[in-house]
DRENTORLUM-811711 format. One record per residue (C-alpha): x, y, z; residue in three letters; residue number from 1. Coordinates in steps of 0.1 Angstrom, whole numbers. Example, Ala and Ser with C-alpha at 12.3 -4.5 7.8 and 13.67 -1.06 7.14 Angstrom:
BEGIN
{xx->123&yy->-45&zz->78&rest->ALA&nr->1}
{xx->137&yy->-11&zz->71&rest->SER&nr->2}
This chain:
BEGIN
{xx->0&yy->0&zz->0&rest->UNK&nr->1}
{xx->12&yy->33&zz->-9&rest->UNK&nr->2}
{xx->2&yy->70&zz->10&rest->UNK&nr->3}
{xx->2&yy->103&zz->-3&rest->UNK&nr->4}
{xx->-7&yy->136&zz->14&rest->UNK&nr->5}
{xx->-23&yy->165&zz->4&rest->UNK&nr->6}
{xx->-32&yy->198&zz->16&rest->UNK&nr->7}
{xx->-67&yy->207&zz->5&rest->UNK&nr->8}
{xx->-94&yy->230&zz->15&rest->UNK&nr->9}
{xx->-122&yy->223&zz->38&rest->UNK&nr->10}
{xx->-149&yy->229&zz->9&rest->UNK&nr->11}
{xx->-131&yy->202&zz->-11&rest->UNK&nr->12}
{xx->-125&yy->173&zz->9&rest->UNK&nr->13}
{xx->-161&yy->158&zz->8&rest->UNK&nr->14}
{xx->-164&yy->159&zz->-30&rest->UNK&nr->15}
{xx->-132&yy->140&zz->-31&rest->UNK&nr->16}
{xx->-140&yy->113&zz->-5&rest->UNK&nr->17}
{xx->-170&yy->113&zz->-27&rest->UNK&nr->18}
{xx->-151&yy->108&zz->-57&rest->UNK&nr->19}
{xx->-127&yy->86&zz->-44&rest->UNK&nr->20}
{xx->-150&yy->62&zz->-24&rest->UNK&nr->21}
{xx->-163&yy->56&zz->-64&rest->UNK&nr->22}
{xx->-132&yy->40&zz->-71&rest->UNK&nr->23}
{xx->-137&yy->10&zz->-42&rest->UNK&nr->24}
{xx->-110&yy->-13&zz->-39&rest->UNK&nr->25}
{xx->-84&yy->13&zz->-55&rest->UNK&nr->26}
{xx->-80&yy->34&zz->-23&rest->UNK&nr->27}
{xx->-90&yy->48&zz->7&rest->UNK&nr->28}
{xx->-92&yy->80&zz->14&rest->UNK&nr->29}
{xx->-90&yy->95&zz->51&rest->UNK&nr->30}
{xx->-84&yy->127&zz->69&rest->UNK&nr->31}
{xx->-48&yy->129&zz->90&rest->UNK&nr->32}
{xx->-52&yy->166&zz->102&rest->UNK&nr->33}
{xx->-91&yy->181&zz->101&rest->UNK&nr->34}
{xx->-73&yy->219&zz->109&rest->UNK&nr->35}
{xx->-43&yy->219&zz->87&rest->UNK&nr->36}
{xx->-67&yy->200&zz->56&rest->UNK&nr->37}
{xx->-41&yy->175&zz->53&rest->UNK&nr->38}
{xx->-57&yy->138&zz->39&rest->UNK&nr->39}
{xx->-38&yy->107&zz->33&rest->UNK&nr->40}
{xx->-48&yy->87&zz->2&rest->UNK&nr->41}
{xx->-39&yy->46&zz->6&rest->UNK&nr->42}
{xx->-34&yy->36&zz->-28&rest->UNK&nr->43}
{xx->-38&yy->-8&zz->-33&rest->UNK&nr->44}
{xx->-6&yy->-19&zz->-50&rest->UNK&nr->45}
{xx->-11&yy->-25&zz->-82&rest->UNK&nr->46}
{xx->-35&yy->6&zz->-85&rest->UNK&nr->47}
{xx->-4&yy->31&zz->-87&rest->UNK&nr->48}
{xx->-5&yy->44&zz->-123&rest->UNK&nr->49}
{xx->-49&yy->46&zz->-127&rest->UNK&nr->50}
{xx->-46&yy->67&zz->-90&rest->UNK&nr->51}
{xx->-17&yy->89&zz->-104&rest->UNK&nr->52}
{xx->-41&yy->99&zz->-135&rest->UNK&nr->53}
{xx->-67&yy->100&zz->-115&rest->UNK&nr->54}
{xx->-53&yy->124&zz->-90&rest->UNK&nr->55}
{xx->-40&yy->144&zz->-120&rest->UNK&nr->56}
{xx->-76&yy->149&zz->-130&rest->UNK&nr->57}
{xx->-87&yy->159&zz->-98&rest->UNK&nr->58}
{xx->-62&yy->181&zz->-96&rest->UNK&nr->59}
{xx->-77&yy->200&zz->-124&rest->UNK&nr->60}
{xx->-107&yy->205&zz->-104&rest->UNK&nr->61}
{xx->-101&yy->213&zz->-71&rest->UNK&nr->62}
{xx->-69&yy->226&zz->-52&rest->UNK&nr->63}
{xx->-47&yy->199&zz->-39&rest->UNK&nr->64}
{xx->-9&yy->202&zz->-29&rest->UNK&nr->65}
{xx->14&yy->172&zz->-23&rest->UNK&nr->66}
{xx->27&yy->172&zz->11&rest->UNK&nr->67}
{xx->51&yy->152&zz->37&rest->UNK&nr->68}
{xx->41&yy->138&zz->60&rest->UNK&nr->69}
{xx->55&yy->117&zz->91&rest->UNK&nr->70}
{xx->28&yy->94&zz->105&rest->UNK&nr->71}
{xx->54&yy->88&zz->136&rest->UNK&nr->72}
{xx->36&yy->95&zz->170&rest->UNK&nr->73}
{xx->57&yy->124&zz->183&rest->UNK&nr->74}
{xx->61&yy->120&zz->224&rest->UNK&nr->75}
Protein backbone atom coordinates (compact mmCIF):
# COMPACT_ATOMS: atom_id res chain seq x y z
CA UNK A 1 0.00 0.00 0.00
CA UNK A 2 1.25 3.34 -0.87
CA UNK A 3 0.23 7.01 0.95
CA UNK A 4 0.23 10.29 -0.31
CA UNK A 5 -0.65 13.64 1.36
CA UNK A 6 -2.25 16.48 0.37
CA UNK A 7 -3.19 19.78 1.59
CA UNK A 8 -6.71 20.74 0.45
CA UNK A 9 -9.40 23.03 1.54
CA UNK A 10 -12.22 22.31 3.79
CA UNK A 11 -14.88 22.86 0.90
CA UNK A 12 -13.08 20.17 -1.12
CA UNK A 13 -12.45 17.33 0.92
CA UNK A 14 -16.07 15.80 0.84
CA UNK A 15 -16.38 15.93 -3.02
CA UNK A 16 -13.16 13.97 -3.12
CA UNK A 17 -14.01 11.25 -0.52
CA UNK A 18 -17.02 11.25 -2.66
CA UNK A 19 -15.05 10.78 -5.69
CA UNK A 20 -12.69 8.61 -4.45
CA UNK A 21 -15.00 6.23 -2.40
CA UNK A 22 -16.27 5.62 -6.43
CA UNK A 23 -13.17 3.97 -7.12
CA UNK A 24 -13.69 1.00 -4.20
CA UNK A 25 -11.03 -1.31 -3.86
CA UNK A 26 -8.44 1.25 -5.52
CA UNK A 27 -7.96 3.43 -2.29
CA UNK A 28 -9.02 4.77 0.67
CA UNK A 29 -9.17 8.01 1.35
CA UNK A 30 -8.97 9.46 5.10
CA UNK A 31 -8.35 12.73 6.94
CA UNK A 32 -4.84 12.91 9.01
CA UNK A 33 -5.24 16.56 10.15
CA UNK A 34 -9.09 18.07 10.13
CA UNK A 35 -7.29 21.91 10.85
CA UNK A 36 -4.34 21.92 8.71
CA UNK A 37 -6.65 20.01 5.59
CA UNK A 38 -4.07 17.54 5.34
CA UNK A 39 -5.74 13.79 3.92
CA UNK A 40 -3.82 10.74 3.27
CA UNK A 41 -4.81 8.75 0.19
CA UNK A 42 -3.94 4.62 0.58
CA UNK A 43 -3.38 3.60 -2.84
CA UNK A 44 -3.76 -0.78 -3.26
CA UNK A 45 -0.58 -1.94 -5.02
CA UNK A 46 -1.14 -2.47 -8.23
CA UNK A 47 -3.46 0.63 -8.54
CA UNK A 48 -0.43 3.10 -8.73
CA UNK A 49 -0.55 4.40 -12.28
CA UNK A 50 -4.94 4.60 -12.70
CA UNK A 51 -4.63 6.67 -9.04
CA UNK A 52 -1.74 8.90 -10.36
CA UNK A 53 -4.06 9.89 -13.54
CA UNK A 54 -6.66 9.98 -11.52
CA UNK A 55 -5.33 12.41 -8.98
CA UNK A 56 -3.99 14.35 -11.99
CA UNK A 57 -7.62 14.88 -13.03
CA UNK A 58 -8.69 15.94 -9.80
CA UNK A 59 -6.17 18.11 -9.56
CA UNK A 60 -7.74 20.01 -12.41
CA UNK A 61 -10.74 20.53 -10.36
CA UNK A 62 -10.13 21.34 -7.12
CA UNK A 63 -6.91 22.57 -5.20
CA UNK A 64 -4.67 19.87 -3.94
CA UNK A 65 -0.90 20.21 -2.88
CA UNK A 66 1.36 17.16 -2.33
CA UNK A 67 2.68 17.18 1.12
CA UNK A 68 5.12 15.20 3.67
CA UNK A 69 4.08 13.83 6.03
CA UNK A 70 5.46 11.73 9.11
CA UNK A 71 2.76 9.35 10.51
CA UNK A 72 5.43 8.80 13.64
CA UNK A 73 3.61 9.52 16.96
CA UNK A 74 5.74 12.36 18.34
CA UNK A 75 6.14 11.97 22.42
Amino acid sequence: MIFRYFKVRHQDMVFLKFILEAYEGMNVMSTVDNVAGIIRIAIMGGFETDMDALLAELGQQVSMEAVLWDEAPSF
